[in-house]
N, C-alpha and C positions, 0 to 999 in steps of 0.2 A: 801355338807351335808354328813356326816355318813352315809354309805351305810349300815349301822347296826341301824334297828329301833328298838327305846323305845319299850318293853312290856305295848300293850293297856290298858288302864283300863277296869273295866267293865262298860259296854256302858249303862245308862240310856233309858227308854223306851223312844222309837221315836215318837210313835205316838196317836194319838185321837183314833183312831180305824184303823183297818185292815182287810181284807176281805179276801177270800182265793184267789191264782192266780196275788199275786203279788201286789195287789191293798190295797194303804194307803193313810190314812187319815193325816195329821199333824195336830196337836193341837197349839194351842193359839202360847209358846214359840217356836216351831218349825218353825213356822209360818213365824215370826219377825226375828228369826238367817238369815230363807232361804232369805228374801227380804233384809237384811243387806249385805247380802255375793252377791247376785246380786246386788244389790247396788255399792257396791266395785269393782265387776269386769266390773262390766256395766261404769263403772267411769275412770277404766282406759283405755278401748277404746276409750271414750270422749273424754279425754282430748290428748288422739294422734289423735286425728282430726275424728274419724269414726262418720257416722252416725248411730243416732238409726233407723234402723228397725222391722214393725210389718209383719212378715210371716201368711200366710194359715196353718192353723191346720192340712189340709188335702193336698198330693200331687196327681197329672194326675200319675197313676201307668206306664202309657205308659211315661212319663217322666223318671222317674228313671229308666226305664227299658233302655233307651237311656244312661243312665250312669254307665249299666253293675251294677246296682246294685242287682238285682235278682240270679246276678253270683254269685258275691261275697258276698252277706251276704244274703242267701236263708236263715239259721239259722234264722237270726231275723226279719225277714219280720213279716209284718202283716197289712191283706186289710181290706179294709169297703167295702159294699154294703149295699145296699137298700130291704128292702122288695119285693119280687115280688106278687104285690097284688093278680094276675090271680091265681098264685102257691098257694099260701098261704092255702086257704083253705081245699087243699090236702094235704099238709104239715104244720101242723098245730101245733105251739110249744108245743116243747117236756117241760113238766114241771120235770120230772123225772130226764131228763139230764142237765137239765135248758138250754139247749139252740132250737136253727129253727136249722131244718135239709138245706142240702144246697140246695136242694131244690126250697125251699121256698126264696133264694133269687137273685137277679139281680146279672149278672156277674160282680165282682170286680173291677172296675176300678178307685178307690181311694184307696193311702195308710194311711197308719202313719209312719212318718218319725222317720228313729231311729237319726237321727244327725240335728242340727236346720241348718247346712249351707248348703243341697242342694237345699233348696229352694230358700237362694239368689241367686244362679248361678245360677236358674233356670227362676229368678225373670230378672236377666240381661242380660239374651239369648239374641242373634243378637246384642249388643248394645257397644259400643267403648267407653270405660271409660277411664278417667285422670289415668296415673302414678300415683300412691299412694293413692290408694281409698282404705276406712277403711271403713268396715261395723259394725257393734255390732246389734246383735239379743240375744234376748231369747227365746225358744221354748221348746212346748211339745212332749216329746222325746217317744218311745213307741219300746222294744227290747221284741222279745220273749227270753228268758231262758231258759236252763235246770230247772234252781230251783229261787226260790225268797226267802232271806232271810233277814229282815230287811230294813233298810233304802239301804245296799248295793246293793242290786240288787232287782228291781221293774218293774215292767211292765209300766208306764207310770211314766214319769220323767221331771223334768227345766233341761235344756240344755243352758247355756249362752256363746253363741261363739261372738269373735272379730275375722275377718276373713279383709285379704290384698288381693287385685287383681291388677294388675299392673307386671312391669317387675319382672324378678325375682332376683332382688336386693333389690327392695322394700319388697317381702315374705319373703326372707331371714330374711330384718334387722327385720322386724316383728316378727319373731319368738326369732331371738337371743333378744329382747327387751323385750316378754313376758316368754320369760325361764328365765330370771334375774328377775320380777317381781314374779314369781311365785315362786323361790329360797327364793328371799327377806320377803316375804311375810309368808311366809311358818316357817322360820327363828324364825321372830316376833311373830309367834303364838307359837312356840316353841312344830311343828308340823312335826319330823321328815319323809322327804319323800324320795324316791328312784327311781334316775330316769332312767328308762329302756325302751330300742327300742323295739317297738311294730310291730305285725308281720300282722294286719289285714290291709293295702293298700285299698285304696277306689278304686281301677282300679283294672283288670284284674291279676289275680294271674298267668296264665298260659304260660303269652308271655316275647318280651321283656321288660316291664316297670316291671316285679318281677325283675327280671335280675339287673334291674338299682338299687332297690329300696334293693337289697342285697347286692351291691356294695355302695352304699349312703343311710342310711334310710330315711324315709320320715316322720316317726311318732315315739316321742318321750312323753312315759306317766310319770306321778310322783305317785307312787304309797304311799298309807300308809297300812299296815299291810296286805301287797297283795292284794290290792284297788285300781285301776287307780280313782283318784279323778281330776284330768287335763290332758291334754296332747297339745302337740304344732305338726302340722302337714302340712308337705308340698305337694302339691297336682301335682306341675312342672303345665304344662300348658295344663293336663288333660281336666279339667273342661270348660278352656277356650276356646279348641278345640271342644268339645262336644256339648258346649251351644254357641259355636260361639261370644265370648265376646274377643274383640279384646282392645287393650293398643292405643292410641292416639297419633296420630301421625306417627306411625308404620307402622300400620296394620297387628302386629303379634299377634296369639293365647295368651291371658293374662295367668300370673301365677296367681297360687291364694294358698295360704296358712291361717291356723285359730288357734288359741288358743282356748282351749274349757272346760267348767266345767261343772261337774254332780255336781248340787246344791245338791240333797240329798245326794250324797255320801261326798259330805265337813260338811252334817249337819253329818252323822254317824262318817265320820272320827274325826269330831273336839267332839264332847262330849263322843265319847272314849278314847278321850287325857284326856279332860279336868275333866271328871266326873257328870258334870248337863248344863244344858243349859243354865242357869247362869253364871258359868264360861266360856262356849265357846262363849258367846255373850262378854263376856266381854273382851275376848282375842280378838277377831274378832276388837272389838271396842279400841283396843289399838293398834293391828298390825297398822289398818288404818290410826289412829292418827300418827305413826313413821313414817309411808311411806308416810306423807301428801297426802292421800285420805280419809278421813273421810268424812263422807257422814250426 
């Protein structure tokens, strides 16, 4: 593709309503584009054999914390806890601030996941999978921000990743199969996009695997009007060392690699292409038709 993208149009409103802090509503159209576009991508992990998977909304914070993720993305973290009932009544919500001082609740040890695939590695811990195991989830996604603007950047978000675990021959061809699909696809909706190596690595920044990961990327986004709306990411056998999920037969550390989309950000990007939700449903519904995935 053109490394020089079209000037956006201006973008139709997104949503049903909106709240301050990132938090939106979609309305009716919005609604039907975002489960067509998961539809589509959920369809072409299908049919490369993955299963569907339904993940936990909430992760063990001590889990991710096993995969260094409190390292590397302290920025977007963000816990749940409980009420602590004993507290409570000394700390007793602030209506002012709208929020309970902390206080008032139980230490954190659930999160929200900002990405829907560590919960499958997490789901697979200790467990020895076939070569060429294809998962497909969708999840809700949940990144702190600097700022929330629009559909592009929210506080809670659909996340629909196809993710490979197996040698790493099989993550490889996975990735070169959904970077053609995502080129093709992209093509057809006549949605120019840009695709640039990304610098946030889901492992450790400080040791050797940056080192590797600056001599070979690992994560490659497609961006539209400086948007990551996909990206394709290889993990090496990180996850598989961590979570102890071994390849069959072997008995070596699985690689795992995943293709991933911010549903809302393909709804922002495609009805800034196209002009109304009309048009981007319609494009969406023509891309699929040429690429036989119509859903």
């Amino acid at each position: 593709m053109s490394p020089i993208e079209a000037p956006p149009v201006q973008p139709v409103q997104p949503v049903q309503g909106a709240e301050p802090g990132g938090l939106f509503a979609l309305g009716p159209e919005a609604t039907a584009l975002l489960r067509l576009l998961d539809d589509t991508f959920a369809g072409w992990g299908t049919r490369a054999g993955a299963t569907p998977l339904t993940m936990p909304a909430l992760l063990p914070a001590a889990d991710l914390a096993r995969l260094d993720y409190y390292d590397n993305f302290p920025h977007q973290a963000i816990l749940a806890a409980p009420l602590d009932l004993d507290a409570r009544a000394g700390h007793p919500f602030d209506a002012a601030a709208g929020t309970f001082p902390h206080q008032a609740l139980e230490p954190a040890a659930l999160a929200l996941p900002s990405a829907a695939c560590y919960a499958v590695y997490l789901h697979h811990a200790g467990r020895e999978l076939a070569d060429g195991t294809l998962v497909t989830v969708v999840g809700r996604c949940f990144r702190k921000e600097t700022e929330y603007h629009d559909l592009r950047r929210i506080l809670g978000f659909h996340m629909r990743e196809v993710i490979a675990i197996g040698s790493r021959e099989h993550t490889e061809a996975h990735l070169s199969a959904f970077t053609e699909r995502i080129t093709s696809f992209a093509e057809a909706l006549d949605l120019p996009l840009r695709k640039e190596v990304a610098t946030d690595p889901f492992y450790d920044r400080g040791g050797a695997r940056l080192l590797l990961q600056q001599l070979s990327p690992v994560k490659w986004e497609f961006l539209y009007d400086g948007l990551a709306i996909a990206s394709v990411n290889v993990h090496r056998n990180f996850f598989g060392e961590r979570c102890g999920i071994t390849v069959a037969g072997t008995g070596e550390a699985a690689f795992t690699s995943c293709a991933a989309f911010g549903l809302e950000r393909w709804l922002s990007a495609l009805t800034r292409r196209h002009g109304s939700w009309e048009a981007a449903t319609a494009a969406v519904e023509q891309a699929a038709r040429q690429a036989g995935t119509a859903v």
